[in-house]
Backbone as ProteinMPNN parsed JSONL, in Angstrom:
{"seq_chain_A": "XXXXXXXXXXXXXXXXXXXXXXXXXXXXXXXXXXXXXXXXXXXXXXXXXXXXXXXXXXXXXXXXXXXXXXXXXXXXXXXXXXXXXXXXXXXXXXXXXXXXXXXXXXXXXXXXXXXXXXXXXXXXXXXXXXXXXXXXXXXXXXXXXXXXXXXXXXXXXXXXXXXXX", "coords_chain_A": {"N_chain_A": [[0.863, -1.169, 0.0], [0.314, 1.9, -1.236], [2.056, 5.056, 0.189], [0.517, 7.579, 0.178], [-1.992, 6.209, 0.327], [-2.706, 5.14, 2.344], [-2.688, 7.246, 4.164], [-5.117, 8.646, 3.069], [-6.746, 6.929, 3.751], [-6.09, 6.721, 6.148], [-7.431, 9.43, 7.052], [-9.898, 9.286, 6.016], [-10.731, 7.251, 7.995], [-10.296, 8.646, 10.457], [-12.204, 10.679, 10.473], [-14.495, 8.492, 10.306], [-14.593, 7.889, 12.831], [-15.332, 10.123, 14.399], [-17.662, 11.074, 13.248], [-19.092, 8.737, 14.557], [-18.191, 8.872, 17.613], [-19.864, 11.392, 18.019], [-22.661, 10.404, 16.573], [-22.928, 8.582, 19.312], [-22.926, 9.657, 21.317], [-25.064, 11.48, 20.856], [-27.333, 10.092, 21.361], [-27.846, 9.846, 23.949], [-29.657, 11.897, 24.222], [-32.657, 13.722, 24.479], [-35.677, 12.583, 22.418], [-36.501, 14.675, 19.967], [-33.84, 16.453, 20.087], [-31.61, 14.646, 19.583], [-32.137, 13.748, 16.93], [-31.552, 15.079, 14.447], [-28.294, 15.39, 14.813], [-28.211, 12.54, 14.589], [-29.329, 11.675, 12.517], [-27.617, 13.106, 10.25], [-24.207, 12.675, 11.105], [-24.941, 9.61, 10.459], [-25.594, 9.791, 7.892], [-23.327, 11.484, 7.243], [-21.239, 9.491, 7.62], [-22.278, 6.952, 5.916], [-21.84, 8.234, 3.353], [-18.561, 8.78, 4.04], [-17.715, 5.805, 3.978], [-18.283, 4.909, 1.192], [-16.779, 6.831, 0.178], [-14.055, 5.848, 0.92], [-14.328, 3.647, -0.328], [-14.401, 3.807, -2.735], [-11.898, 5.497, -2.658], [-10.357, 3.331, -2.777], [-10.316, 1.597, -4.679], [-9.669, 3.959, -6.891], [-6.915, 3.933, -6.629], [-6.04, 1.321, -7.385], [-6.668, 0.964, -9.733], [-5.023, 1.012, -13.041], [-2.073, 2.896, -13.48], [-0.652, 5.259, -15.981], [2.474, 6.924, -15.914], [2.455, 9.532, -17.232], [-0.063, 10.107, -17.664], [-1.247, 11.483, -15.942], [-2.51, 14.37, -14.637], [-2.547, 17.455, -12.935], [-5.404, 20.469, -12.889], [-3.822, 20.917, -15.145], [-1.358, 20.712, -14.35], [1.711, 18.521, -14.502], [1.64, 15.932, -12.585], [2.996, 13.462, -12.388], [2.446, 9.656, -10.552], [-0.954, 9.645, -9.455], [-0.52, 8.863, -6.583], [1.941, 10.232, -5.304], [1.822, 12.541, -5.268], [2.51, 15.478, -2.845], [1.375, 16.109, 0.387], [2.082, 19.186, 0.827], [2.229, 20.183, -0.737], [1.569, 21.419, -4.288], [-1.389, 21.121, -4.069], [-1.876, 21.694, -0.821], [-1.31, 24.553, -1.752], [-3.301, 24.991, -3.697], [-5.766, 24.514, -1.652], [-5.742, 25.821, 0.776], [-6.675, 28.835, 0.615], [-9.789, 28.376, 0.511], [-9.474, 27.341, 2.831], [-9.253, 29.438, 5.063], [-10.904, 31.056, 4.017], [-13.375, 29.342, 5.193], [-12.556, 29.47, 8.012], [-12.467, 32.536, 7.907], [-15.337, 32.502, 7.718], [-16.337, 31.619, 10.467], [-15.33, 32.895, 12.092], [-16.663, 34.994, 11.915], [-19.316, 34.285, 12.56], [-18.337, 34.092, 15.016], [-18.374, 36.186, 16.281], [-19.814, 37.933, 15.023], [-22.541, 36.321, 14.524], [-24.692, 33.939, 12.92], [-26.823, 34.2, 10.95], [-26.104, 37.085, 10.125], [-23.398, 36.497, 9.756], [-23.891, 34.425, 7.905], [-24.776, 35.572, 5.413], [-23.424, 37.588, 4.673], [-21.196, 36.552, 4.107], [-21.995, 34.383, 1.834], [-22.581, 36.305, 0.329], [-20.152, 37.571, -0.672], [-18.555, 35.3, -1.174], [-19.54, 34.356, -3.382], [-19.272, 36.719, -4.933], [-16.706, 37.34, -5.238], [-15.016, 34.879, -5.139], [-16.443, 32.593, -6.495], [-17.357, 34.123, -8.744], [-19.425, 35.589, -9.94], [-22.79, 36.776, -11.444], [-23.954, 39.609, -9.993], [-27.385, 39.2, -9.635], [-27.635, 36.441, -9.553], [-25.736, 35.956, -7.505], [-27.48, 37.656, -5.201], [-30.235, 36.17, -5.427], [-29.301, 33.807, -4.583], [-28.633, 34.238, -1.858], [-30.556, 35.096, -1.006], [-32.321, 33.03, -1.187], [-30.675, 31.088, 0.784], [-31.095, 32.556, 2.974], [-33.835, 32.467, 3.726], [-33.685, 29.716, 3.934], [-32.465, 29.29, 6.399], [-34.285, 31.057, 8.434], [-36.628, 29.713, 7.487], [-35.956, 27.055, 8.81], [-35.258, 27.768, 11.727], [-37.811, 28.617, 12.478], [-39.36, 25.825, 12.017], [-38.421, 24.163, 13.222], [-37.821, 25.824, 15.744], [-35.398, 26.452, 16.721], [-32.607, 28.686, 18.017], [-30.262, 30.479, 16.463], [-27.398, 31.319, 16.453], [-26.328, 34.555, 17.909], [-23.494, 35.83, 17.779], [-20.502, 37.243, 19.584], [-20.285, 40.254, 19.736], [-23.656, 40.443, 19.977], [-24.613, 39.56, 22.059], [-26.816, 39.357, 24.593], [-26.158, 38.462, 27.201], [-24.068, 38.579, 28.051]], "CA_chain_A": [[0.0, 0.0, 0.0], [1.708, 3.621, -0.893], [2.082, 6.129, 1.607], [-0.735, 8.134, 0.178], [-3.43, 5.549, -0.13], [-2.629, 5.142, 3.693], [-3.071, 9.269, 4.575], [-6.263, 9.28, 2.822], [-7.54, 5.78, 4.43], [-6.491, 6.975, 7.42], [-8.418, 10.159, 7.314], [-11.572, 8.794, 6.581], [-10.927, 6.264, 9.352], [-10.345, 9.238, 11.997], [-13.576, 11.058, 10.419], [-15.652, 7.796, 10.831], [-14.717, 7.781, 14.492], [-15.39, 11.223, 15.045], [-18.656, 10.757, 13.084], [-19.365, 7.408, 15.64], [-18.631, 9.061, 18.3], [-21.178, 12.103, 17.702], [-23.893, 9.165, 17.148], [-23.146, 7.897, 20.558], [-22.865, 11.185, 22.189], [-26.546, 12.47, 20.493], [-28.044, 8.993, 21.809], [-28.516, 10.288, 25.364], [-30.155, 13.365, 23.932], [-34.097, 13.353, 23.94], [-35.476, 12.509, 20.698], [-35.932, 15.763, 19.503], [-32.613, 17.057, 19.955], [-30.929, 14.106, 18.758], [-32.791, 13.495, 15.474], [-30.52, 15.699, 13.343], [-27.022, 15.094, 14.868], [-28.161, 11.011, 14.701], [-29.279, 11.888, 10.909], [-26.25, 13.982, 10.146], [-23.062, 11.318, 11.354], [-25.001, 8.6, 9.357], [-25.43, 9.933, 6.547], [-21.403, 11.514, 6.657], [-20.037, 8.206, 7.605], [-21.983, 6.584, 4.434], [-20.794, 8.632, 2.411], [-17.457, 8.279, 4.282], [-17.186, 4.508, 3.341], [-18.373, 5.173, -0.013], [-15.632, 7.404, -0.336], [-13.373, 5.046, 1.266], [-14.499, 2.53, -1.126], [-13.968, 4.711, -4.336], [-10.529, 5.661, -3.08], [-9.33, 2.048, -3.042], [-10.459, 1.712, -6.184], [-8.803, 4.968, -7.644], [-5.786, 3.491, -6.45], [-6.315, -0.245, -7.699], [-6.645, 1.1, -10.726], [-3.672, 1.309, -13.538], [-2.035, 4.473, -13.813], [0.484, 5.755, -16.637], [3.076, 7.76, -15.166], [2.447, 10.457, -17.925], [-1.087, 10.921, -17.838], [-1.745, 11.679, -14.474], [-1.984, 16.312, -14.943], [-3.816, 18.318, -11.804], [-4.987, 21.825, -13.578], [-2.838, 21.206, -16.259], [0.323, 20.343, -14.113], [2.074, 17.25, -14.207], [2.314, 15.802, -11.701], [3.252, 11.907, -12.36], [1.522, 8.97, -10.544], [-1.325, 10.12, -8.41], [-0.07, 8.41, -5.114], [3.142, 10.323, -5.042], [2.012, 14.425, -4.866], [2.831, 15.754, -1.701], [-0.01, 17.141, 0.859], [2.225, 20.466, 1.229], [2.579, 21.081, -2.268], [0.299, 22.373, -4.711], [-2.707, 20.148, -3.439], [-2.106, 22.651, -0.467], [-1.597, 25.688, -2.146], [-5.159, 25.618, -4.1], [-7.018, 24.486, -0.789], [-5.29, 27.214, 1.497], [-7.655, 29.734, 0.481], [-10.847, 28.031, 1.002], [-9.864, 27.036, 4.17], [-9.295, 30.913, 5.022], [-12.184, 31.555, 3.412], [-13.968, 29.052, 6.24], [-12.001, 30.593, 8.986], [-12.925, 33.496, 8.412], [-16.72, 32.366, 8.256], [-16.404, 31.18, 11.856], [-15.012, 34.172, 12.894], [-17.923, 36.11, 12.169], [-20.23, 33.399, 13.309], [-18.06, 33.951, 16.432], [-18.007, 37.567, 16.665], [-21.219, 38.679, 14.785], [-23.799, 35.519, 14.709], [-24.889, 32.679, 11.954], [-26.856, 34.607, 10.274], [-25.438, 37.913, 9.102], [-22.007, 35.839, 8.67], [-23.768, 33.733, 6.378], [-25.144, 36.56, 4.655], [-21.864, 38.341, 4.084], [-20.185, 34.808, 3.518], [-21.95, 34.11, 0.681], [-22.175, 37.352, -1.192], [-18.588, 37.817, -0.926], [-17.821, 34.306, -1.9], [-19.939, 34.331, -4.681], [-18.642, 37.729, -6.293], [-15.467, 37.177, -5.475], [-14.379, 33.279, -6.108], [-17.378, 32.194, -7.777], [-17.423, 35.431, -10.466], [-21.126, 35.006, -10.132], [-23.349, 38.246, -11.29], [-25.509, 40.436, -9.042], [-28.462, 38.698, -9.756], [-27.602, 35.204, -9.113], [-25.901, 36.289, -6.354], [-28.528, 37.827, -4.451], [-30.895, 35.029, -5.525], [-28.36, 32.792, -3.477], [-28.408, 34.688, -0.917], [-31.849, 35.059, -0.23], [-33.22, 31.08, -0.655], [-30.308, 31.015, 1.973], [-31.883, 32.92, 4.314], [-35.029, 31.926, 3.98], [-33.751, 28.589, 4.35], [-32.031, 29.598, 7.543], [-35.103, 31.258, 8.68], [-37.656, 29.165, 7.981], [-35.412, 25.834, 9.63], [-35.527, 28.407, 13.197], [-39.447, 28.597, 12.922], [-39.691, 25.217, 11.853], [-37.725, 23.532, 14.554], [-38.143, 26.009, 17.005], [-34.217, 26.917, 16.816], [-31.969, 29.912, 17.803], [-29.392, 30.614, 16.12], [-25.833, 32.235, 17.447], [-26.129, 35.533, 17.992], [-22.381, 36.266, 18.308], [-20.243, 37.456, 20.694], [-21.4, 41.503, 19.888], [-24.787, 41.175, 19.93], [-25.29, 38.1, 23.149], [-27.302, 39.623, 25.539], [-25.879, 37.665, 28.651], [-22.613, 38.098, 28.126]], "C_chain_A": [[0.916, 1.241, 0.0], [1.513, 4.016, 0.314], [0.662, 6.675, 1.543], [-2.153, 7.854, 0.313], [-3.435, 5.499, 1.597], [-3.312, 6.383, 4.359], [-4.662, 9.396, 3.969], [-7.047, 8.311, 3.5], [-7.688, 6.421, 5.677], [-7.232, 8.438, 8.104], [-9.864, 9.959, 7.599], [-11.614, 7.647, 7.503], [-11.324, 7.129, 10.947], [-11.687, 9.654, 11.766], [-14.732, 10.162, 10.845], [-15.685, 7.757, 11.946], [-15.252, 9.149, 14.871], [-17.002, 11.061, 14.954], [-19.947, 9.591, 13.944], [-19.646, 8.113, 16.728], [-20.055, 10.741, 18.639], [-22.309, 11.311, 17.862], [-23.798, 8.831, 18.24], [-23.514, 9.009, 21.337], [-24.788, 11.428, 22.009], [-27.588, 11.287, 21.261], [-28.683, 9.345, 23.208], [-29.543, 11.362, 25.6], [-31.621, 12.817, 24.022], [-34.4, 13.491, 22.487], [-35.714, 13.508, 19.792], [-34.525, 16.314, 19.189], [-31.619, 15.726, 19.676], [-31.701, 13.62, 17.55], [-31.393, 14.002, 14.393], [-28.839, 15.305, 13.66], [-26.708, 13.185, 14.48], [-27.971, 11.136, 12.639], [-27.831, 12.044, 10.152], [-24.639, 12.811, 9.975], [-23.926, 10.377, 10.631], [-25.145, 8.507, 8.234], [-23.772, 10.276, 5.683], [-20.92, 10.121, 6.645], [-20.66, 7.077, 6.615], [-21.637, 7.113, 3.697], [-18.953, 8.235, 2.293], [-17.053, 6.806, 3.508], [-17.492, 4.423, 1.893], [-16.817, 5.52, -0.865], [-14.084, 7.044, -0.355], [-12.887, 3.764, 0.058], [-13.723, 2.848, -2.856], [-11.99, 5.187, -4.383], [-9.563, 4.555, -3.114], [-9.343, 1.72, -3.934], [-9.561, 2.629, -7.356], [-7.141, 4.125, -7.934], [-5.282, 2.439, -7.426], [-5.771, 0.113, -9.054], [-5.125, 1.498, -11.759], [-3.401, 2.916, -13.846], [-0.516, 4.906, -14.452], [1.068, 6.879, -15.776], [2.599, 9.162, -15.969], [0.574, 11.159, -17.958], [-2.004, 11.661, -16.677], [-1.447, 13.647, -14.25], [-3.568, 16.756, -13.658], [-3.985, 19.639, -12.275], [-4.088, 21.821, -14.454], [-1.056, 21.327, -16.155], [0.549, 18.818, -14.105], [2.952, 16.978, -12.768], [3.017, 13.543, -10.903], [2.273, 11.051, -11.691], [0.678, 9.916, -9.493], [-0.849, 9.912, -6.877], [1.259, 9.057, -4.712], [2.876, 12.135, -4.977], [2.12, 14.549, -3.536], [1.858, 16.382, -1.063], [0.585, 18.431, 0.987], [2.543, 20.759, 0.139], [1.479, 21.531, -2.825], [-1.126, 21.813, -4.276], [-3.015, 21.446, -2.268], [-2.383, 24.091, -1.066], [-2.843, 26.463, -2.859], [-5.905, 25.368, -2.937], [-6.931, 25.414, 0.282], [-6.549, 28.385, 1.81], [-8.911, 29.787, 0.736], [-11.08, 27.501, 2.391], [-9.73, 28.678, 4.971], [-10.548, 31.819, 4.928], [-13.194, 30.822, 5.135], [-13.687, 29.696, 7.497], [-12.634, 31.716, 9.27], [-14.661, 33.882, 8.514], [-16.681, 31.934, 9.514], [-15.872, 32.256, 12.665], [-15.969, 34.772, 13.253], [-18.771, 35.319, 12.231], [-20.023, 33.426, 14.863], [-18.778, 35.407, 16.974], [-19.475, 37.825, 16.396], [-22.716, 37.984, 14.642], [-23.802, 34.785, 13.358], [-25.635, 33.663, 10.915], [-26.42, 35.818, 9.353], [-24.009, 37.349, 8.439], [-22.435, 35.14, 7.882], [-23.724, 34.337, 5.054], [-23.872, 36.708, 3.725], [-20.848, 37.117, 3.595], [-20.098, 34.82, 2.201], [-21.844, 34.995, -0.206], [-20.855, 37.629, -1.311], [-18.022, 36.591, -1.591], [-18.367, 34.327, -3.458], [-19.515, 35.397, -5.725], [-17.662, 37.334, -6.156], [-14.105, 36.086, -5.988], [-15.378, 33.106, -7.082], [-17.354, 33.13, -9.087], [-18.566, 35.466, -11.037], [-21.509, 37.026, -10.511], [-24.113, 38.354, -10.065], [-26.337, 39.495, -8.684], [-28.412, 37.891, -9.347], [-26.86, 35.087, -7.849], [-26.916, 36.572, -4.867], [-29.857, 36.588, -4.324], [-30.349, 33.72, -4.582], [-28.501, 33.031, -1.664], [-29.441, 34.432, -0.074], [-32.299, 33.781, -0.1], [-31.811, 30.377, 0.842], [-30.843, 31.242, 2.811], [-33.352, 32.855, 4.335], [-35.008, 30.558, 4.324], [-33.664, 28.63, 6.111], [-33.084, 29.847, 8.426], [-36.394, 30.227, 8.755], [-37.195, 27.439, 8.678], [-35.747, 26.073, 11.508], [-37.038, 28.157, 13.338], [-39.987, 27.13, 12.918], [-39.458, 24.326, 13.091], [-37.251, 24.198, 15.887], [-36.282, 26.523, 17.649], [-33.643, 28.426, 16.651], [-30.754, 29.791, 17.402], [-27.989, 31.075, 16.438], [-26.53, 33.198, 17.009], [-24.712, 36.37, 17.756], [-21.586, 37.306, 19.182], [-20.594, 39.299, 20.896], [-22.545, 41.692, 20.159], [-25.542, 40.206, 21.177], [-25.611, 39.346, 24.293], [-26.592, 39.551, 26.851], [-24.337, 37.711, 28.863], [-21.774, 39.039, 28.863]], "O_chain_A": [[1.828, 1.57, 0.759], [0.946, 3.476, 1.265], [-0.212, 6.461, 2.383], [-3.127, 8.603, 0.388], [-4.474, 5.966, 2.064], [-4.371, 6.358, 4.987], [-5.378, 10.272, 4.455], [-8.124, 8.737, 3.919], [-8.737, 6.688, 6.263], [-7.525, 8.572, 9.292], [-10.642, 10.177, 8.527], [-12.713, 7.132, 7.71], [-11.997, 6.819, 11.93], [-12.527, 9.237, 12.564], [-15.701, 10.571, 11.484], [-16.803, 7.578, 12.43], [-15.706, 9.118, 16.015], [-17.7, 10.941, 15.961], [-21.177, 9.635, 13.926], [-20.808, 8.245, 17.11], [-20.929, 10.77, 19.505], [-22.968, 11.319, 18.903], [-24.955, 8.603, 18.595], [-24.566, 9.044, 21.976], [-25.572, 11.512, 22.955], [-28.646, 11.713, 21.725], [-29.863, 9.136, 23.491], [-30.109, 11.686, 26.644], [-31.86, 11.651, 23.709], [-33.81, 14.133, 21.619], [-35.167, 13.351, 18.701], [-34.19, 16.578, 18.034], [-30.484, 16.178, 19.526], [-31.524, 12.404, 17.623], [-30.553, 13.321, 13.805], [-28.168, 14.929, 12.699], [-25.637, 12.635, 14.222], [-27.066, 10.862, 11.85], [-27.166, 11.159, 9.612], [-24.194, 12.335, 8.931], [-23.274, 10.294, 9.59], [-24.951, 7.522, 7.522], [-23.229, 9.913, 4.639], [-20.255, 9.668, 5.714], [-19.863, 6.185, 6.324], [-20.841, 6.481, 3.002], [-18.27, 7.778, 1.377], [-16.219, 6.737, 2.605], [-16.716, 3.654, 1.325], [-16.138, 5.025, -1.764], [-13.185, 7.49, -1.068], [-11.826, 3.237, -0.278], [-12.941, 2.322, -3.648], [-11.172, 5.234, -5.302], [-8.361, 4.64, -3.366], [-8.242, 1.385, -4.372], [-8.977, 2.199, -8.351], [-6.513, 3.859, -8.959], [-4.303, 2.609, -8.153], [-4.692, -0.291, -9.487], [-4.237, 2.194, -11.266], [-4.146, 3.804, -14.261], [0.525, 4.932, -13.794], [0.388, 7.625, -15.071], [2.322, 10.045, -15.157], [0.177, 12.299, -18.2], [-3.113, 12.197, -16.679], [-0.399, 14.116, -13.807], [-4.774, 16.522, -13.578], [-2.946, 20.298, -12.238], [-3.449, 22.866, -14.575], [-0.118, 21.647, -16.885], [-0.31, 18.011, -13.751], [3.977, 17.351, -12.197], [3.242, 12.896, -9.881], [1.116, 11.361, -11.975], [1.245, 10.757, -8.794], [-0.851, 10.857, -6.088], [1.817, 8.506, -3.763], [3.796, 12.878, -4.633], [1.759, 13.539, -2.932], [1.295, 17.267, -1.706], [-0.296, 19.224, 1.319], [3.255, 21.754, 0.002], [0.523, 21.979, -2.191], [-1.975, 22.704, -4.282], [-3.995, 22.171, -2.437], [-3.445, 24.693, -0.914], [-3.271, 27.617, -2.814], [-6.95, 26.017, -2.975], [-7.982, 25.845, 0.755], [-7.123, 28.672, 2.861], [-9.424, 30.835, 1.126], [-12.129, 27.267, 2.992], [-10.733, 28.747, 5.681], [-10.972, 32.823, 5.5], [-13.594, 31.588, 6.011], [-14.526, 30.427, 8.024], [-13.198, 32.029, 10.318], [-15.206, 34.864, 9.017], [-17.905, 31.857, 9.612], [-16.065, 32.36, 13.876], [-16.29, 35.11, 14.392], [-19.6, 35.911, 11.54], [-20.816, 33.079, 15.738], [-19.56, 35.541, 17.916], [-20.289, 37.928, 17.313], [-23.775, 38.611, 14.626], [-22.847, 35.043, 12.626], [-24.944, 33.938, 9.934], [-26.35, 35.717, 8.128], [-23.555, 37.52, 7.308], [-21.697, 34.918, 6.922], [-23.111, 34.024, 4.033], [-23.486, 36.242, 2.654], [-19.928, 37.077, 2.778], [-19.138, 35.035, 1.461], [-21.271, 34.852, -1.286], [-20.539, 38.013, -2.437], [-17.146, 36.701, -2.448], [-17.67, 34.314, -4.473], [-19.4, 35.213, -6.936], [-17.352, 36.688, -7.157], [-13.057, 36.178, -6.627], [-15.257, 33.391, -8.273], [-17.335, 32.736, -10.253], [-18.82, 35.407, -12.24], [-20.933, 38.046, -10.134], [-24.693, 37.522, -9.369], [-26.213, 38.913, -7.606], [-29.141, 37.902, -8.356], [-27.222, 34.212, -7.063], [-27.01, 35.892, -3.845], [-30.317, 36.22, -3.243], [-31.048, 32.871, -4.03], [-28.473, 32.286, -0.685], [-29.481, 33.878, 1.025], [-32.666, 33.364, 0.998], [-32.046, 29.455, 1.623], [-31.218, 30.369, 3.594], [-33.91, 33.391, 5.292], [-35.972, 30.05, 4.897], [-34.492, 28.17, 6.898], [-33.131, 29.037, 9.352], [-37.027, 29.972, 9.779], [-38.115, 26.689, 9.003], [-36.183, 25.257, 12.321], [-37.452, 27.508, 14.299], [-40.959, 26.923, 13.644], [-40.359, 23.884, 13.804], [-36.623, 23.671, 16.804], [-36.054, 26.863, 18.81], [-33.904, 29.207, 15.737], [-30.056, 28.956, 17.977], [-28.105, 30.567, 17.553], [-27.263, 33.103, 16.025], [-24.823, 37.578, 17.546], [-22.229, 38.317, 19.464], [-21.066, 39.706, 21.958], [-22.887, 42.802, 20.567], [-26.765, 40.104, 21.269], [-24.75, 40.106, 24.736], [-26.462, 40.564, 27.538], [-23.625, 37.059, 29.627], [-20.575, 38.807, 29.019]]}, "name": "protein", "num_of_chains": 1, "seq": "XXXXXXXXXXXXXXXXXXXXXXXXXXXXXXXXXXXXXXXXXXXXXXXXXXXXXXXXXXXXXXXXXXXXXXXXXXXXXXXXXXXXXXXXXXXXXXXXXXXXXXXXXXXXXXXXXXXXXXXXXXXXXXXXXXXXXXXXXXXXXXXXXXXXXXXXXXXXXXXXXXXXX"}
């Protein structure tokens, strides 16, 4: 087994545990309040083995040294790029990008950071217009909105606007 097929096994191995233990954790919950976290972990951790499944496969599979190009770089067999090379350097940004949605989920609450999340992501990575922008925006927050009325949920506030704090 390469190195790499290992690093990605053993990711989705730690995720299924994390995913596990969540299910066990939500189990003590009344059945309201564990419904969604029970939902949630079983649906990630099929996918997980799915994905598990597909990457042993990838692997399995034959692979010319030459045709193997990420974006139009070569970068020989798949099992041999490095996680701190360019693999990092395109995902960097989107994790940045998350970051700094949790910031302002910290600081200013769930919903206006989603708000501002998405219209910024969308003009600015996506290269989306106006229009379809805003259209994004809003079946967001109406989703957001009508999930609180539906299920009776509050949302963060964040740490500016918490009452109690």
């Amino acid at each position: 087994m390469i190195q790499r097929l290992r690093e990605e096994l053993l990711f989705i191995v730690v995720l299924i545990g994390l995913m596990g233990m969540a299910l066990f954790m939500a189990a003590g919950y009344p059945f309201n309040a564990r419904l969604m976290p029970q939902v949630v972990s079983s649906a990630v951790m099929f996918l997980l083995i799915v994905e598990g499944v597909l990457t042993i496969r990838r692997f399995r599979a034959p692979h010319s040294v030459d045709d193997t190009k990420v974006n139009g770089e070569h970068v020989g067999n798949a099992g041999i790029e490095p996680i701190w090379g360019a693999k990092f350097r395109r995902t960097a940004p989107y994790l940045a990008w998350l970051a700094a949605l949790y910031l302002g989920i910290y600081l200013i609450g769930l919903i206006a950071s989603a708000a501002i999340f998405t219209v910024a992501f969308c003009r600015l990575v996506g290269k989306m217009r106006w229009f379809a922008t805003l259209i994004g925006t809003v079946l967001l927050m109406a989703a957001l909105f009508g999930l609180a009325e539906a299920f009776n949920m509050h949302w963060p506030v964040g740490y500016f606007f918490d009452p109690f704090r």
